[in-house]
N, C-alpha and C positions, 0 to 999 in steps of 0.2 A: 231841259226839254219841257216844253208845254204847249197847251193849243191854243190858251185864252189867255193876251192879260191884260191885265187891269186898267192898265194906261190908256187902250183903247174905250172906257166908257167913262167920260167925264161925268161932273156932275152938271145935273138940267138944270133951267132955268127955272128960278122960284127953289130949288133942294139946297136947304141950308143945312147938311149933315150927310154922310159916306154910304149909309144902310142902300139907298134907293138904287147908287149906280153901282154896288158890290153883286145887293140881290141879280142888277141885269146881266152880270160877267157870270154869274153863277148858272142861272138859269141858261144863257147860252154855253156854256161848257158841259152839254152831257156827255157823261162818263168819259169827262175829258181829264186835264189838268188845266187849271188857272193859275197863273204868277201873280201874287199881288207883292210890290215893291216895298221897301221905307217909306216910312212915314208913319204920322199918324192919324187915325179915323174915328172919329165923330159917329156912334152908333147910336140911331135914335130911336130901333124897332128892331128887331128881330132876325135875323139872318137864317134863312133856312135852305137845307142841300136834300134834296127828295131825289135828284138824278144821275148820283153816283159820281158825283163833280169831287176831285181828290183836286186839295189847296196843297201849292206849294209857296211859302212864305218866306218873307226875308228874317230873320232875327228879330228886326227892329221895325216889323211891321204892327203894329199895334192897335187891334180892332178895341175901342174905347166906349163901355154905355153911357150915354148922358142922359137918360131917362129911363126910367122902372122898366125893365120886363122880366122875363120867367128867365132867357138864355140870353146870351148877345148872339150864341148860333147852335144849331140843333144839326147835327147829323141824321139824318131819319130816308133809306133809302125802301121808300113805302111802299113802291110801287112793283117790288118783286115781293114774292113768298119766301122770306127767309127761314119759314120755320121749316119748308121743305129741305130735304137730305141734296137735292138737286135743283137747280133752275133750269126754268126753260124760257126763252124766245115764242113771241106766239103763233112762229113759224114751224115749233116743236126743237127747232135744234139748242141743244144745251148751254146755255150760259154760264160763263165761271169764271168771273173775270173773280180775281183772285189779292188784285195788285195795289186796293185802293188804301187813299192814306190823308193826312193832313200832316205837313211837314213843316216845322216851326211857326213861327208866328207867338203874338201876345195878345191875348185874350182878357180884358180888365172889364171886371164887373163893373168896379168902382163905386163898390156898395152899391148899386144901384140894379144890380144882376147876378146872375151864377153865370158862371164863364160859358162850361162847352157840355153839351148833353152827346151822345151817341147811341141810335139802336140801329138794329136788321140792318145790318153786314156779313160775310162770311170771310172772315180772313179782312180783318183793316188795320193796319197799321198808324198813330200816332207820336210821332218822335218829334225831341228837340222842337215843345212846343212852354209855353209860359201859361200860367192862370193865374190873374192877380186881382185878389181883392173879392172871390166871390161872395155873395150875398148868402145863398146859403147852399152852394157847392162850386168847385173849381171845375171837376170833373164829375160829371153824373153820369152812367153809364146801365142805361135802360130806365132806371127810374120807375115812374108812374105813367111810363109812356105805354108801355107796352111793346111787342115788336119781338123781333131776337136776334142775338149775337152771341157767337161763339168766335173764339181765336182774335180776337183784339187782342194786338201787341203793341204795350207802352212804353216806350223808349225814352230816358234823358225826359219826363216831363215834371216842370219844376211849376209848384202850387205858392203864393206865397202871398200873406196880408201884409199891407206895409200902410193902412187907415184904422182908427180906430174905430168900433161901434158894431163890429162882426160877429162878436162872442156867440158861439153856438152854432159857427158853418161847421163844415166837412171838406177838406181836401180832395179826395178822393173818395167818390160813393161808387159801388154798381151790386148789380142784384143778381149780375149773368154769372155764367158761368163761364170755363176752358177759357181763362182770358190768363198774358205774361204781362205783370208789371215790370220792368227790370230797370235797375239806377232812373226810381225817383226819387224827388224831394220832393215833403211837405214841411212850407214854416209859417208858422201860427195862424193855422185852420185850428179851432178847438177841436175839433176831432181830425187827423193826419186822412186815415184811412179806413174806412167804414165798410166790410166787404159781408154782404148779405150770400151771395153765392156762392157756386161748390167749385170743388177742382179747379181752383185759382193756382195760378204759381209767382207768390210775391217775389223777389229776390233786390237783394244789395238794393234796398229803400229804407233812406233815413229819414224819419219826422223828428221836428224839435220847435219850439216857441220858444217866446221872451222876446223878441223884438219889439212886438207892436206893446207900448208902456203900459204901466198900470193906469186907471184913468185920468188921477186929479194931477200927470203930469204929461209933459210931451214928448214928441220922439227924440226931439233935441237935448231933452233935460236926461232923457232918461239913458241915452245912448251916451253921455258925456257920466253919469253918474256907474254905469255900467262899466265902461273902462277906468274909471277911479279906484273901483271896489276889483277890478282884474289887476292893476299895479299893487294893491294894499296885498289882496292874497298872492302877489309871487314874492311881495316884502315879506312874507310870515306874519303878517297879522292880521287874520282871519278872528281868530278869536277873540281880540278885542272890540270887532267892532260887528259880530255875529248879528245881536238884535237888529242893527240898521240894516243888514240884509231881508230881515225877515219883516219888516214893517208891512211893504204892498207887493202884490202879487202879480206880473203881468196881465192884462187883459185877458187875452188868448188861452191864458194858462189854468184858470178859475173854470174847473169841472173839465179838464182836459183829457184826453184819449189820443194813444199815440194810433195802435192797432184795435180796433173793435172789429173782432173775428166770429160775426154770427154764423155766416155761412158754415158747412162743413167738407171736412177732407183737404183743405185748404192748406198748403206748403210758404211758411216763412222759413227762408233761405241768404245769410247774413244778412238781416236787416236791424236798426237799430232805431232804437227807442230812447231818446233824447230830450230828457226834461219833461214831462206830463207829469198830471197826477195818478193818472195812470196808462204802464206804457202798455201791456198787452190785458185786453179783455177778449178773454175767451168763451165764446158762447156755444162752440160745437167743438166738433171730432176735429183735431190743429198737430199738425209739428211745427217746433218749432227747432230750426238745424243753426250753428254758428249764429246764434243772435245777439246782440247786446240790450242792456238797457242802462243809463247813466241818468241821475240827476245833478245838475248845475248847477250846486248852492250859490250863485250869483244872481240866480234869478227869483230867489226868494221864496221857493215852495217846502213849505215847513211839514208837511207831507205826502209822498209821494210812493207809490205800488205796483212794483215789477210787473207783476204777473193777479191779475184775477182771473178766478178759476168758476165759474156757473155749473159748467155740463159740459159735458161729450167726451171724449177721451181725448189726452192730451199727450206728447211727446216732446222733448225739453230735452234737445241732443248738443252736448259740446258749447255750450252758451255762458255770456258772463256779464255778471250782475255788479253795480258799483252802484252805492248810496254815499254822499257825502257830506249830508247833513248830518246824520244819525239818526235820525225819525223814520229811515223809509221802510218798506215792510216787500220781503221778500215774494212772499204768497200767499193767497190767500182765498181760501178754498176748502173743502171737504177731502180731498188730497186723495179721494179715489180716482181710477181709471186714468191714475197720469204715469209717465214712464219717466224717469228722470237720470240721465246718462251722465256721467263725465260732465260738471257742470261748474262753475266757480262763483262765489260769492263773495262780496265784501263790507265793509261799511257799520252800523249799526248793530244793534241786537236784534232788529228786526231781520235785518240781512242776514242772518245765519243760516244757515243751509237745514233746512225743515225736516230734509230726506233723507239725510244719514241715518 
């Protein structure tokens, strides 16, 4: 079901690029639904939704930057008060449309952009959507915009660099609060998940790198060199040929962060932490329920740490820790104000369980 699509606004005459006839499907779909189909599009400015325009997208619908900007598309529905408890009509009668969303799609910086921003909504849903390759976020969520949202729900949304020359984005940033992430992935953002606000509920979200190579080789070399060193260790010879694992480091992986948890009161609920140098950084008040963290001596990180501990009080319930190098370091922190349950370790001497 939808109001608007896309097929009806070709592009004009003299428009060598997708932004111009996108923006006019958008702008006529208030608080509509727009279909945009397969294929793919040429973004060569900015894409903005100020009128509560919810995209419904095909999978393989792929909105592509070919020039610098800030987002390829900002969600921004500026024109109500969403910091009010209530909307109104300027008839006085209450507005609460409730239902809005962006539904699939691919979203590619292409180095050349951060994928998808989002503020002032009440209840928005985005699922079973792609962010590839941002500049320096996949997902920003309020940001330096300003604005406000509560109850953003993230479904199925997959972050992931597959270029070189990113080092230092963010898969997933937001600042808001009351927001569900549930079954995402982030892969090789150098930081997965950056979450500055409070009463978040992360759940079943796994970050990991190593893909995008180390620099002085290519994806091809590295991804054929990668399954080489995966046949040698199911032969049992890992440790004959350890050193060559640990020569370069991927990309992505150099100053890595799987979870940076500044905000507080913030609920990680089976999520794992897959190869960083470091998978949880805890900056505030955090539990953290059924978690994992693994590092993947495949991809050559000679050290690597579970859990850093800053401030605020911490809860570390039924969770399990695997180092496989033997360098990695279980925790590391002042070890007050943490509550540490039923938890397993293994690996290293680093990995030994601190809390006994």
């Amino acid at each position: 079901m939808y109001d608007t699509h896309l097929s009806s606004f070709p592009r004009l005459h003299c428009e060598n690029d997708d932004a111009p006839r996108i923006q006019r499907a958008i702008d006529a779909t208030e608080n509509g639904i727009l279909c945009i189909p397969k294929g793919d599009y040429k973004i060569a400015a900015p894409l903005f939704i100020k009128n509560r325009c919810s995209l419904d997208m095909h999978p393989a619908a792929r909105l592509i930057a070919v020039k610098e900007m800030d987002f390829v598309i900002e969600y921004n529905s500026e024109g109500k008060n969403y910091h009010a408890l209530t909307l109104f009509e300027n008839d006085g009668s209450i507005y609460d449309n409730l239902g809005l969303f962006i539904r699939g799609g691919d979203f590619d910086g292409n180095g050349l952009a951060s994928c998808l921003a989002i503020t002032n909504a009440h209840h928005f849903t985005l699922t079973n959507t792609a962010l590839h390759n941002g500049k320096s976020y996949g997902l920003c969520v309020g940001g330096d915009r300003g604005g406000h949202i509560y109850e953003l729900v993230c479904n199925n949304v997959y972050c992931k660099c597959t270029m070189k020359g990113l080092s230092g984005n963010v898969g997933i940033f937001s600042n808001r609060c009351d927001a569900h992430f549930n079954d995402c992935f982030v892969i090789d953002y150098t930081v997965g998940m950056r979450i500055l606000g409070y009463c978040n509920r992360i759940t079943r979200c796994h970050l990991w790198g190593g893909t995008v190579p180390p620099k002085s080789i290519s994806v091809k070399e590295w991804s054929d060199i990668y399954a080489d060193r995966k046949v040698k260790l199911a032969s049992g010879v890992y440790e004959e040929i350890k050193e060559e694992y640990q020569n370069e480091v991927p990309e992505m992986l150099i100053g890595s962060i799987a979870f940076d948890m500044q905000g507080g009161y913030n609920v990680l609920d089976g999520c794992y932490a897959d190869t960083a140098e470091t998978g949880y950084l805890i900056e505030n008040h955090t539990r953290m329920i059924n978690c994992d963290f693994f590092n993947n001596k495949l991809m050559g990180l000679k050290k690597s740490t579970a859990i850093k501990h800053t401030k605020g009080d911490l809860s570390v319930i039924s969770c399990s820790f695997r180092g496989t190098v033997g360098t990695e370091i279980l925790y590391e922190g002042n070890k007050e104000n943490v509550e540490w349950i039923s938890n397993s370790s293994r690996g290293g001497d680093g990995m030994k369980d601190c809390f006994i």
